[in-house]
N, C-alpha and C positions, 0 to 999 in steps of 0.2 A: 580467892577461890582455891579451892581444898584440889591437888592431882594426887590421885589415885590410881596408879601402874596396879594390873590386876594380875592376878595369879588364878588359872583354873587349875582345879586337880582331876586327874583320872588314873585310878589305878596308883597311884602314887605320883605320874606324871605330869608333868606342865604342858597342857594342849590347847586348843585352838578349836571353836567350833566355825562354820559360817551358817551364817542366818538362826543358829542354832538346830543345826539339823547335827544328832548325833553320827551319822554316818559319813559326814567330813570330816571327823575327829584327828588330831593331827598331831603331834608331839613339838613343840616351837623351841624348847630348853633342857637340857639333861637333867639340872640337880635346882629343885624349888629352893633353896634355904640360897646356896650361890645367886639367883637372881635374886629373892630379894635385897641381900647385901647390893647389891648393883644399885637397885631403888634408892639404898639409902644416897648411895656415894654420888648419887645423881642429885640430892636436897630432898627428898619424898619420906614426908613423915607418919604415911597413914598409906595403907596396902588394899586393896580389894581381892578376897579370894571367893575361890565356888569351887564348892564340893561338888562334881558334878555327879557321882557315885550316889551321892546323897540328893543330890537333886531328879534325877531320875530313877532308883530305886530304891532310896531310902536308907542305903546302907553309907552305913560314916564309918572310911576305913581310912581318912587322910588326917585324923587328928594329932599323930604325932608330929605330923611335919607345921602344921599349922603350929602349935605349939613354940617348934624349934624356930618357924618365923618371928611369933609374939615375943619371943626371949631374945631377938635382934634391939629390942625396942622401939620396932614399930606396932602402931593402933594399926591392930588387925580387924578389917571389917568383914564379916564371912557368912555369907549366903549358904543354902542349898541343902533342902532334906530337912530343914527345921521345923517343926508339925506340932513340939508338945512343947510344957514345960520341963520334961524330963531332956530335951534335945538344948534348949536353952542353958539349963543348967550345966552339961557337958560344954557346950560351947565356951560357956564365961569362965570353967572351969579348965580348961586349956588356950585360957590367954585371948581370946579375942575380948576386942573392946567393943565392937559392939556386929549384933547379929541382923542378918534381913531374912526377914520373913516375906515368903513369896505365895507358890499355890497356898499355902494353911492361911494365908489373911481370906482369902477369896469365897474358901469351901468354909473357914472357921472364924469370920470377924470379932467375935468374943475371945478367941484366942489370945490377939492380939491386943485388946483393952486388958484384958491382964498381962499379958507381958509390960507392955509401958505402966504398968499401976505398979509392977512389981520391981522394975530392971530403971527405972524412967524415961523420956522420950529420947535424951542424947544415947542412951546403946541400944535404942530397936530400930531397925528400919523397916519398911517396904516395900518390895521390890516388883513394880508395873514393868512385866514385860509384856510389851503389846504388840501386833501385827495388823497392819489398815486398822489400828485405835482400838481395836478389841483385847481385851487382856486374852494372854494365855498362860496354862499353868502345865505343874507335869515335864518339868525342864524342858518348857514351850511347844510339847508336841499337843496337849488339847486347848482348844479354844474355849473359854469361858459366856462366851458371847455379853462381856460385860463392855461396855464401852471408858475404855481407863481414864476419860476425866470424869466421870461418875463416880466412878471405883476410888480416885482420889480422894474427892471430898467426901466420902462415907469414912475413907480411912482418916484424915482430918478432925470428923467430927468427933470421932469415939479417941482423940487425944495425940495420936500419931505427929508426926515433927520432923520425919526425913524420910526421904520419897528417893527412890532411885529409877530413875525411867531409862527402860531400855527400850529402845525401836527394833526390835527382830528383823523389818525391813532392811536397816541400817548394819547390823552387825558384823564386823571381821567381813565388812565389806570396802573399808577406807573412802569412800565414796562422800565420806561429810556427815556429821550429824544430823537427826532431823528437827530441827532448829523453829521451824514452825510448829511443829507437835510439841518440843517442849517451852515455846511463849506459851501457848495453848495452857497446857499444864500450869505453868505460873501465873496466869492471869487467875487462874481457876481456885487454886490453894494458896494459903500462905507457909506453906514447910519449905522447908530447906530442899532444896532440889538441885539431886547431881543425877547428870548424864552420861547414857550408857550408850554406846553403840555406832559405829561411820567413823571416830574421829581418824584422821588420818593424816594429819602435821602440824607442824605447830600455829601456822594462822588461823585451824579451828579451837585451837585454845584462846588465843587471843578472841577472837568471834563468841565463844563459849563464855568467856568472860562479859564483853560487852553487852550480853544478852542477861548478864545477872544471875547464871546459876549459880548454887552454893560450890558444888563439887565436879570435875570430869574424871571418869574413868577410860584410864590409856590401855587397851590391851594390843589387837593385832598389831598397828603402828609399830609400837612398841616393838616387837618382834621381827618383824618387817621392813625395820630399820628408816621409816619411811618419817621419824620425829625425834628431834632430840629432848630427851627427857630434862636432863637438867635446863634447857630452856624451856621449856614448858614448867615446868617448878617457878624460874623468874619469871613468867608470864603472869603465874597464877599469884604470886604476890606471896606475903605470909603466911606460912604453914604451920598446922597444929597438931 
């Protein structure tokens, strides 16, 4: 199982949302490129970031530092504000390896058959983030009223191959993953599926494992101090 310590950016900053509501927004780290050197020196060989500049306005003003992560050599996974193939193209083009497409799979599901036709399915992801099983888009402030294991296997059908499910209920709440929504989920698809959202120490890795995801992403924990990373890396087994 793939651990993935997440990095958000705003403004240039490493913050923290809850539930994802932009108005808890919170600063957790000084300088992004210093933690993720931390990630590494902890065994973490694949990064999660979000633009969230770009997730909620569209504007992508954090690419240099994303960059200066990619050039650690770690596989930069990086979400947020990614809409066209001209945003993909910038993205691959400053170092990440691979991209999640969030609202634009939802409002533009052809979007995204060309992205995996063009990039292939191991560097596009996308990214279900749900509240009570409804997707939402719009760095989670509108509801799509789509119900995300639907949403799933739509995205499945047209080629897709890695799923990132976040519970918006659960989020930079440490409270636990939602561990039934995503069997749910993997009952439902066969992609690769990593979990976003609650984890909050290390025995929900271990859990998180035994349930079969592909991937966990570690953020508030993390911060929080409430997990130790480098045992969560031995938890999750071999890293790629």
């Amino acid at each position: 199982m793939i651990i993935l310590p997440a990095i958000d950016l705003k403004d240039g900053k490493v913050v923290r949302l809850y539930k994802g509501d932009f108005d808890t927004v919170h600063q957790v780290a000084q300088d992004p490129l210093a933690t993720a050197m931390k990630f590494c020196q902890a065994g973490a060989r694949q990064i999660h970031m979000v633009d969230l500049d770009g997730a909620k306005d569209g504007r992508r003003e954090n690419g240099a530092i994303v960059a200066q992560v990619a050039g650690l050599g770690l596989k930069v996974e990086l979400g947020g504000g990614i809409r066209s193939m001209e945003d993909l193209e910038a993205v691959f083009a400053g170092g990440a390896f691979r991209a999640v497409i969030g609202s634009a799979a939802v409002e533009r599901p052809e979007f995204v058959a060309q992205a995996v036709k063009r990039y292939g399915p191991d560097r596009i992801a996308v990214g279900i983030d749900a509240k009570n099983g409804l997707v939402r888009t719009a760095g989670w402030t509108e509801d799509s009223g789509r119900n995300y294991l639907d949403f799933a296997r739509e995205m499945e059908q047209i080629g897709v191959k890695n799923i990132i499910f976040t519970d918006i209920d659960t989020d930079g709440t440490l409270e636990g993953p939602a561990l039934d929504r995503l069997r749910e989920l993997m009952d439902s698809v066969s992609c690769r599926v990593t979990a976003s959202g609650g984890v909050s120490c290390n025995q929900d890795i271990r859990d998180l494992r035994t349930l079969g995801v592909w991937g966990v992403i570690i953020g508030k924990a993390y911060y929080a101090g409430t997990i130790d990373l480098a045992q969560a890396v031995k938890d999750g087994g071999e890293q790629c």
